[in-house]
C-alpha positions as CSV (number, residue, x, y, z in Angstrom):
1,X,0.0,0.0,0.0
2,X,1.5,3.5,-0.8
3,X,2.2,5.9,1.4
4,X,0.6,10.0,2.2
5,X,3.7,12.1,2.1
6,X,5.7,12.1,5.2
7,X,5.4,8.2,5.3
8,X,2.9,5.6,6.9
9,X,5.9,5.5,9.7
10,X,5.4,9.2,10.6
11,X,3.8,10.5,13.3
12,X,1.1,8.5,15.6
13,X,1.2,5.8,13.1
14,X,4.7,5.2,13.4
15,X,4.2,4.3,17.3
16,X,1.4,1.8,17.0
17,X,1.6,-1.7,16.8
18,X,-1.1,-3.4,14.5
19,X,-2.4,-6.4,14.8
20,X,-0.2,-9.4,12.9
21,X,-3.8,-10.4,11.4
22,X,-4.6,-6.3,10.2
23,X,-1.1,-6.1,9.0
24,X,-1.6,-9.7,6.5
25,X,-5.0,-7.5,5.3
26,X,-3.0,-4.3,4.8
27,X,-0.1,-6.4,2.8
28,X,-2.1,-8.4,0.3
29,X,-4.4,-5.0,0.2
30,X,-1.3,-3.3,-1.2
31,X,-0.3,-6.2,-3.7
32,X,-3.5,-6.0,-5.5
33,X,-3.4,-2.8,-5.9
34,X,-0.3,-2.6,-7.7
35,X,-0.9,-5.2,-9.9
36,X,-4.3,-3.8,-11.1
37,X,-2.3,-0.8,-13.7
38,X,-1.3,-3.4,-16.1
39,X,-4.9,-5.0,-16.8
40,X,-6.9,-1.8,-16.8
41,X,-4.6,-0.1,-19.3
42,X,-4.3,-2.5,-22.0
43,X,-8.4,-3.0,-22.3
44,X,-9.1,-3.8,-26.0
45,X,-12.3,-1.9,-26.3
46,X,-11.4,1.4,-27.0
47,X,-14.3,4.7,-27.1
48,X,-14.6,4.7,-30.9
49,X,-12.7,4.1,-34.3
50,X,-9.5,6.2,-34.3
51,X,-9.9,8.3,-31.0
52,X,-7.8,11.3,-30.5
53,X,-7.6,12.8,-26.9
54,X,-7.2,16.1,-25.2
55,X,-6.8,15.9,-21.9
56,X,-6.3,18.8,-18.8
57,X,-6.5,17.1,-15.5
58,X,-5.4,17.0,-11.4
59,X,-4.4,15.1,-8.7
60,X,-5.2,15.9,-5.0
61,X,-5.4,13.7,-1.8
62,X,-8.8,14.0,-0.4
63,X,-10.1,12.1,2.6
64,X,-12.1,9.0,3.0
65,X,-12.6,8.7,6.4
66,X,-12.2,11.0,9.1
67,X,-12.5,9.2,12.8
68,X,-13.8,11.4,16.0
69,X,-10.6,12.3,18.2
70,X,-9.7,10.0,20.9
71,X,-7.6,11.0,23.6
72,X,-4.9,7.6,23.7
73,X,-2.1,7.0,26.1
74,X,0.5,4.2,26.3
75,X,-1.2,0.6,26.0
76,X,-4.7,2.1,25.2
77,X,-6.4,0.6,22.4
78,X,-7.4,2.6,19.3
79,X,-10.4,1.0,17.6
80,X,-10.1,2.8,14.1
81,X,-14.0,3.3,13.6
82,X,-13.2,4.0,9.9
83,X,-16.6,6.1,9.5
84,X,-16.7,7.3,5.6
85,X,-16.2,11.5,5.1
86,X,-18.0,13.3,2.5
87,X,-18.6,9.8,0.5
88,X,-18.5,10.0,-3.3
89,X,-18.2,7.7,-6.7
90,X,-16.4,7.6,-9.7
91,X,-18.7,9.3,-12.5
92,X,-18.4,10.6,-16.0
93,X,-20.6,13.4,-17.0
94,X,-20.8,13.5,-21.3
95,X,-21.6,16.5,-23.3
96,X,-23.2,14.1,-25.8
97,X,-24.2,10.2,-26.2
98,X,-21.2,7.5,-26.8
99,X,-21.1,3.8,-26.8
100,X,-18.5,3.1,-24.3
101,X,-17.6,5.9,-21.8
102,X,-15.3,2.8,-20.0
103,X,-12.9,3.5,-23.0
104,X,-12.5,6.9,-22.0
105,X,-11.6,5.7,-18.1
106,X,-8.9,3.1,-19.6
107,X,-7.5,5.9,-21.7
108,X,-7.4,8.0,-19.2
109,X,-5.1,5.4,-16.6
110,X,-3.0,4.7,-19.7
111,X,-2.0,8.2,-19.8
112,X,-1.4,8.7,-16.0
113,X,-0.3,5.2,-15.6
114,X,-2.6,4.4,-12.7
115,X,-5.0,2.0,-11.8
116,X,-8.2,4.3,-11.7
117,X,-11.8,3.4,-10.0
118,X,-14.1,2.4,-12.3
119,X,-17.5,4.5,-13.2
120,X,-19.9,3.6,-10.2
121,X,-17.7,2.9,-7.5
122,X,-18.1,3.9,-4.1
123,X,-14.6,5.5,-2.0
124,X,-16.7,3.3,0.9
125,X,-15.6,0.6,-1.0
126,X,-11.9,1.5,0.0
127,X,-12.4,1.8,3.7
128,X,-10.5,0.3,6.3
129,X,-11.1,-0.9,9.7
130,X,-8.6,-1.8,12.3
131,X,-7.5,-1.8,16.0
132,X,-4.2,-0.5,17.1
133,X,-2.1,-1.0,20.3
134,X,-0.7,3.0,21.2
135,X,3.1,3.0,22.1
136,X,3.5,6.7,22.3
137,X,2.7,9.4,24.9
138,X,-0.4,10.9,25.5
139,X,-2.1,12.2,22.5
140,X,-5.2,13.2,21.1
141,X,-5.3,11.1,18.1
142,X,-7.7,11.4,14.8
143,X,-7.4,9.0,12.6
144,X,-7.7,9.7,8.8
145,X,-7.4,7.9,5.5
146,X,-7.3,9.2,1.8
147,X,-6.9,8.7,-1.7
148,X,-5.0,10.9,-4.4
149,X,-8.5,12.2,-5.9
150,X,-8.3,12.6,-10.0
151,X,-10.3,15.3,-11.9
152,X,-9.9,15.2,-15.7
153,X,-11.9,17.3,-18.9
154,X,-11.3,16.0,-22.4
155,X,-12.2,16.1,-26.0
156,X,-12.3,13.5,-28.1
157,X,-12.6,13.2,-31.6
158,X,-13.5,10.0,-33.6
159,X,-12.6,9.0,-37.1
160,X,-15.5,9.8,-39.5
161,X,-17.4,11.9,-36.6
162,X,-17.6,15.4,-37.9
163,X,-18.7,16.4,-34.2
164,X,-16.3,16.1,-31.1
165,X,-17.2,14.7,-27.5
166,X,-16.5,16.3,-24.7
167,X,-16.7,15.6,-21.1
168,X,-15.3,15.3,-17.6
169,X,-13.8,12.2,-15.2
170,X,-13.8,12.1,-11.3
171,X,-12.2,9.3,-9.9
172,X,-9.5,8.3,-7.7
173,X,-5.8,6.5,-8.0
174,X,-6.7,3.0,-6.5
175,X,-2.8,2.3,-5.5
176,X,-2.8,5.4,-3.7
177,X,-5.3,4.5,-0.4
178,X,-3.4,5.0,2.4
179,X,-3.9,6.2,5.8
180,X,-2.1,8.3,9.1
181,X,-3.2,9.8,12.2
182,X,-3.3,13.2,13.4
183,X,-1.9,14.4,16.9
184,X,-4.1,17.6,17.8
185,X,-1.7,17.9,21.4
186,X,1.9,18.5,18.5
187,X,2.0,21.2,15.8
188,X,2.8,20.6,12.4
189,X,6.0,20.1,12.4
190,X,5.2,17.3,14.6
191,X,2.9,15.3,12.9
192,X,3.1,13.6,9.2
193,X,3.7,15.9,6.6
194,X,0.6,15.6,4.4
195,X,-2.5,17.5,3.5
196,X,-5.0,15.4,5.0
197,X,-3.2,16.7,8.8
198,X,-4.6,20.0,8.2
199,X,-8.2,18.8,7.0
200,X,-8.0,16.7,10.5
201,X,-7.1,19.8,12.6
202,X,-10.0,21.7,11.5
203,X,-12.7,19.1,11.4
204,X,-11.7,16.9,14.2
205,X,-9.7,18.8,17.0
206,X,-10.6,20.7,19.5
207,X,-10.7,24.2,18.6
208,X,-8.1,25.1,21.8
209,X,-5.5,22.7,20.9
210,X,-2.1,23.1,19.5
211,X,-2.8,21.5,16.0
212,X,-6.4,23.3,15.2
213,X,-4.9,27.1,16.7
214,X,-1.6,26.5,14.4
215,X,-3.8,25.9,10.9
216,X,-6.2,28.0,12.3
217,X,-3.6,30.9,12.3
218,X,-4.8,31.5,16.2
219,X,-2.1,33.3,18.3
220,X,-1.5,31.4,21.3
């Protein structure tokens, strides 16, 4: 399984001991995914006859799940509740009718080469549940997980078809779930070095706390 920026090892995470069982999920989790690029990009259907592509797109980490704070000290256990946030699927929205929008998808993950959701799919579909042993200090911990969210427009034109097709793609990288946790007692520096720290801090901590006052921009 990949990691968020600043490592899986960073931070809370990097003080917890999982479960031998959770670990075997996480490991054949991961080996999936990164098998799944090769399959998905060499699909033989293809959107029509003698497609041409333009294509603008981007990549951002969004979360998945976003866990309530709990405050943890050494030997506690933390149930990850893995509750879904802001749940959404992979879509394609079409300006006009076409045969086989899938085309467009595999198209799209042999350009980025990346194993993308397919159309329909739900980012619930991705979540993960665990319980952890905590080996570090006191902490109030928030548990979040996330995928590198894709966004793409293109235009497509099709041999013998006067009229183009346009369109747009939201999906997500499916070699790219991966998960941390949040410290709201540390500041920044502290804690992985990721995006998905600062969506935590402002959903999730306590308003007071080192974390939420530091993205906040709240003087101490």
């Amino acid at each position: 399984m990949n990691e968020m920026p600043g490592g899986r090892g960073s931070g809370l995470v990097g003080r917890m001991a999982i479960k031998a069982v959770v670990v075997a999920v996480l490991l054949v989790a991961g080996s999936t995914g990164c098998a799944a690029p090769r399959g998905e990009a060499s699909g033989e259907s293809k959107a029509c006859e003698g497609a041409t592509y333009e294509w603008s797109h981007e990549a951002r980490w969004v979360p998945i799940v976003l866990d309530q704070m709990h405050t943890v000290s050494r030997g506690d256990e933390l149930k990850v509740e893995g509750r879904p946030y802001s749940p959404w699927s992979s879509s394609i929205d079409l300006a006009q009718d076409m045969s086989s929008p899938d085309g467009v998808l595999r198209e799209l993950s042999r350009k980025l080469g990346k194993p993308l959701a397919e159309f329909g799919k739900k980012t619930e579909s991705e979540v993960i549940k665990m319980t952890t042993e905590f080996e570090g200090d006191e902490a109030q911990a928030v548990y979040f997980q996330a995928v590198k969210r894709v966004d793409a427009k293109f235009t497509l034109k099709c041999s013998g078809r006067d009229r183009m097709i346009t369109g747009k793609i939201s999906t997500w990288d499916k070699s790219s779930n991966s998960f941390g946790t949040a410290d709201c007692l540390k500041p920044l520096a502290d804690n992985p070095e990721n995006p998905v720290v600062k969506v935590a801090a402002v959903e999730r901590c306590p308003k007071g706390s080192v974390l939420a006052r530091e993205v906040l921009g709240l003087k101490s």
